[in-house]
Kinemage of the C-alpha trace (Angstrom):
@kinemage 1
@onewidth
@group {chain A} dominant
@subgroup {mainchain}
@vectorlist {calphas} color= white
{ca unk a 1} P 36.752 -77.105 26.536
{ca unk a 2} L 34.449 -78.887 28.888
{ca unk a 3} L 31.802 -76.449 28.474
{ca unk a 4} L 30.973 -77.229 25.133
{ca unk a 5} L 31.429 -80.665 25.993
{ca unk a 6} L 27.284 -80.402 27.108
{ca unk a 7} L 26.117 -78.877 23.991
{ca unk a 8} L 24.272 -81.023 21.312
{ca unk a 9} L 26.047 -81.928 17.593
{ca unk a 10} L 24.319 -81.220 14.471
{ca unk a 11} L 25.366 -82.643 11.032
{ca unk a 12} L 27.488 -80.084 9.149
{ca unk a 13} L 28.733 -80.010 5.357
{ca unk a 14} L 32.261 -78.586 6.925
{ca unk a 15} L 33.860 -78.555 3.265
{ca unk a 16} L 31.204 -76.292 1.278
{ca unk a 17} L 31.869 -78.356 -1.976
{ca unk a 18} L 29.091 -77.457 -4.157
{ca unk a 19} L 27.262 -81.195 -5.349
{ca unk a 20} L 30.036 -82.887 -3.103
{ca unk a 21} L 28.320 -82.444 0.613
{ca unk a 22} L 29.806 -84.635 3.297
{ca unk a 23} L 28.321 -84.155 6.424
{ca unk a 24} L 30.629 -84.357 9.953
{ca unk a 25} L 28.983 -84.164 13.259
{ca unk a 26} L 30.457 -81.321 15.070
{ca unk a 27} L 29.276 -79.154 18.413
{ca unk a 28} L 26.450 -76.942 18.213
{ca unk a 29} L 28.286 -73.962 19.100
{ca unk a 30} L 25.117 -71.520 18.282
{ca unk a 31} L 23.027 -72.832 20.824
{ca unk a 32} L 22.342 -70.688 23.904
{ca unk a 33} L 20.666 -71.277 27.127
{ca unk a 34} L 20.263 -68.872 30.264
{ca unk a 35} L 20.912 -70.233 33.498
{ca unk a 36} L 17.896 -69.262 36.019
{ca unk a 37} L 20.033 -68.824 38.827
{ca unk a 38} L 16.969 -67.681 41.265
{ca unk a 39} L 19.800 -67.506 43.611
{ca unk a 40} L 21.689 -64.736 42.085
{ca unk a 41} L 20.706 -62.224 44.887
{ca unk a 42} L 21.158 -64.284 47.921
{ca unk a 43} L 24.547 -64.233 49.559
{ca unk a 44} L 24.454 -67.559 50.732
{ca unk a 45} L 24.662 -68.711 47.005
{ca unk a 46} L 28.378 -66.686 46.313
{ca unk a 47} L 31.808 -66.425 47.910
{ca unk a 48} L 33.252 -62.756 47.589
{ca unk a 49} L 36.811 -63.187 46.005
{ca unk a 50} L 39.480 -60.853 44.928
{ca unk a 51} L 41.159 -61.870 41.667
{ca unk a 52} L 44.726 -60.930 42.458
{ca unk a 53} L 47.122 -60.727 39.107
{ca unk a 54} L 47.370 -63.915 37.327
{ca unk a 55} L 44.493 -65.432 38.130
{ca unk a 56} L 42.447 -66.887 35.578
{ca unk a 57} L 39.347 -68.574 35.577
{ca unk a 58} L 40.768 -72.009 35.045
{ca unk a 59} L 42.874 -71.374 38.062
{ca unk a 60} L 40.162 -70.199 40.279
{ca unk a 61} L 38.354 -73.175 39.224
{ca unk a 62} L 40.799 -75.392 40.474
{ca unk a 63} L 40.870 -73.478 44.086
{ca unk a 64} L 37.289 -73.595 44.188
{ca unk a 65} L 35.830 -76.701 42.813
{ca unk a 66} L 39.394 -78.723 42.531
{ca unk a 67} L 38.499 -79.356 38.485
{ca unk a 68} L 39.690 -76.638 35.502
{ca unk a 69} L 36.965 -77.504 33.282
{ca unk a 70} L 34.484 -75.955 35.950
{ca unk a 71} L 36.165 -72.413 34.586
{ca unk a 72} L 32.856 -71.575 32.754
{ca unk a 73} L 30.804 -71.568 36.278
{ca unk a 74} L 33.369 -69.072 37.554
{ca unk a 75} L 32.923 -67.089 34.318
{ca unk a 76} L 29.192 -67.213 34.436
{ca unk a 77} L 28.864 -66.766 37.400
{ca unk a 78} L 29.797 -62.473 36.159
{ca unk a 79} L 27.728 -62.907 33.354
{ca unk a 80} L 30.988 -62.931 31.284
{ca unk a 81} L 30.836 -62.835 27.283
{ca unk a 82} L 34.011 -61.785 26.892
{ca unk a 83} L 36.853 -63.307 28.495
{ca unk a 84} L 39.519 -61.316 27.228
{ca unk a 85} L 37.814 -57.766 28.191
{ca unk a 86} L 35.521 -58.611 30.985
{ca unk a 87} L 38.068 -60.608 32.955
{ca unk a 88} L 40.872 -58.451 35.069
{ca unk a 89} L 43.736 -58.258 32.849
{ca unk a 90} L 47.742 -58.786 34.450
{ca unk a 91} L 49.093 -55.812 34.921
{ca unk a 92} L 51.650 -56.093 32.039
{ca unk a 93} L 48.916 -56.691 29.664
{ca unk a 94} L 46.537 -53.822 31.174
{ca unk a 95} L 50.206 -51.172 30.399
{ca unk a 96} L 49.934 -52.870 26.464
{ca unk a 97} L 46.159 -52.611 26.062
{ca unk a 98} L 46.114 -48.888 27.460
{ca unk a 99} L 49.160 -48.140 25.045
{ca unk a 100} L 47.417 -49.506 22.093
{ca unk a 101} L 44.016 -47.618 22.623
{ca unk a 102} L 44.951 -44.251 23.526
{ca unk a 103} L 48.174 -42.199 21.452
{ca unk a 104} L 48.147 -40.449 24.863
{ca unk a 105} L 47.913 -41.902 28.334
{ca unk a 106} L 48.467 -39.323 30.374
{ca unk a 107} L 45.693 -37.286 28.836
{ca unk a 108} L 42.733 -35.869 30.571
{ca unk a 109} L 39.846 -38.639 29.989
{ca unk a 110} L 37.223 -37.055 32.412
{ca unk a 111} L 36.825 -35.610 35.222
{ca unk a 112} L 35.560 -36.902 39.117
{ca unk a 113} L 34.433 -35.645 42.195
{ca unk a 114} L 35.474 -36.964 45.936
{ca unk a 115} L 32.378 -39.446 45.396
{ca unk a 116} L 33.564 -40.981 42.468
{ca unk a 117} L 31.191 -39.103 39.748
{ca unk a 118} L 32.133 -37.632 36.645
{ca unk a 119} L 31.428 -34.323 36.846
{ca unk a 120} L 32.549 -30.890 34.606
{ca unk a 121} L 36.504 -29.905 34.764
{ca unk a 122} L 35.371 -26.549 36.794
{ca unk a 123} L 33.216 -28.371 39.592
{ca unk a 124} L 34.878 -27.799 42.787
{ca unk a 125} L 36.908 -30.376 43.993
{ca unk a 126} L 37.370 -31.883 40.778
{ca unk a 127} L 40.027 -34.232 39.958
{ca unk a 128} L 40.907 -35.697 36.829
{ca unk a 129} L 41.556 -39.086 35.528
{ca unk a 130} L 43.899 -39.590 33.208
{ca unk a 131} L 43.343 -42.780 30.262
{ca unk a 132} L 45.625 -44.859 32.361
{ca unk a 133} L 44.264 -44.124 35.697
{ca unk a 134} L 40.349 -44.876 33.772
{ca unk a 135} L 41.505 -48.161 32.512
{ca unk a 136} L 43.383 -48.971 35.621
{ca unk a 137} L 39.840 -47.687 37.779
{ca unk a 138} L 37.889 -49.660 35.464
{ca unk a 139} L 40.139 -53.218 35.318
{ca unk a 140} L 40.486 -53.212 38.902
{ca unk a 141} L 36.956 -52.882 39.470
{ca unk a 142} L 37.150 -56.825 37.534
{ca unk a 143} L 38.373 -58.137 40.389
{ca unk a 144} L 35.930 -58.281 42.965
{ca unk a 145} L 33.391 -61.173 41.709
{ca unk a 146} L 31.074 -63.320 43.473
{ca unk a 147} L 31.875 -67.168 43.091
{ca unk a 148} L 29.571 -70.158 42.981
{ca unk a 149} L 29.999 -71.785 46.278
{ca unk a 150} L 31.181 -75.427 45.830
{ca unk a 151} L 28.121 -77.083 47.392
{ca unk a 152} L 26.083 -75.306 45.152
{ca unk a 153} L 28.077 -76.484 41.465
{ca unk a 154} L 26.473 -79.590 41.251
{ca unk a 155} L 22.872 -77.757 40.773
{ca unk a 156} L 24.382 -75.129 38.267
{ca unk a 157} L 25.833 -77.809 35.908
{ca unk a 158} L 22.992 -80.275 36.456
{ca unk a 159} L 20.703 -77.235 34.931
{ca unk a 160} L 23.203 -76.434 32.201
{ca unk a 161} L 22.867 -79.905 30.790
{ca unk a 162} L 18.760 -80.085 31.413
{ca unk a 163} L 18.689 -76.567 29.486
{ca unk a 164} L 20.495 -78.094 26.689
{ca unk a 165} L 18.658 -80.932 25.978
């Protein structure tokens, strides 16, 4: 993964043999940095794009900046942790994940008004959303994310490896 590819190597005793310690270089995968990005509000920073189903961040990568291991800018650039789960899943694997969470989809998970707000089942105007519907609300909200422009990759990565020094 070219992302870790930045990070600095420690000396580790990978085998845990007690009075037998052999140390291997291996990635620092603990540390963390924070990317300023001073940026983050101005528009001229970020391309709007719609993830349509399939997309991943490798592949968006590729459209963008022509290079897959440039899928962590696309990723940070949402603030991702979690790319199972903070990603839009495929459709297929949004019908599984729904499945596995709730014993009943089609039961009542809250209620909305015309605006969009939860509000009490006797409100007026009321409608309710089902567990499907929520996680289907929910993952499709995923989709819309602001992308690092191309021009402007250079300076992310060239901060990523300063901040890691």
């Amino acid at each position: 993964m070219a992302y870790f590819r930045y990070f600095n190597t420690i000396g580790y005793d990978v085998r845990g043999e007690k009075n037998n310690s052999r140390i291997n270089v291996v990635t620092n995968i603990l540390q963390r940095v924070r990317l300023k990005l001073k940026y983050i509000e101005k528009n001229v920073f970020f391309t709007q794009h719609f993830v349509i189903d399939g997309q991943t961040p490798e592949s968006l990568a590729y459209e963008f900046y022509g290079d897959t291991e440039l899928h962590w800018v696309i990723m940070y650039s949402q603030m991702i942790t979690n790319p199972y789960y903070d990603w839009p899943l495929k459709y297929f694997d949004l019908q599984k994940y729904v499945a596995k969470k709730y014993t009943n989809i089609n039961e009542i998970h809250h209620y909305e008004d015309s605006d969009g707000y939860e509000v009490d089942f006797d409100a007026p105007g009321a409608i309710s959303i089902t567990n499907s519907l929520y996680e289907e609300i929910r993952n499709d909200k995923l989709r819309n994310i602001n992308v690092i422009k191309p021009q402007n990759v250079g300076f992310i990565v060239k901060e990523f490896k300063g901040l890691l020094k």
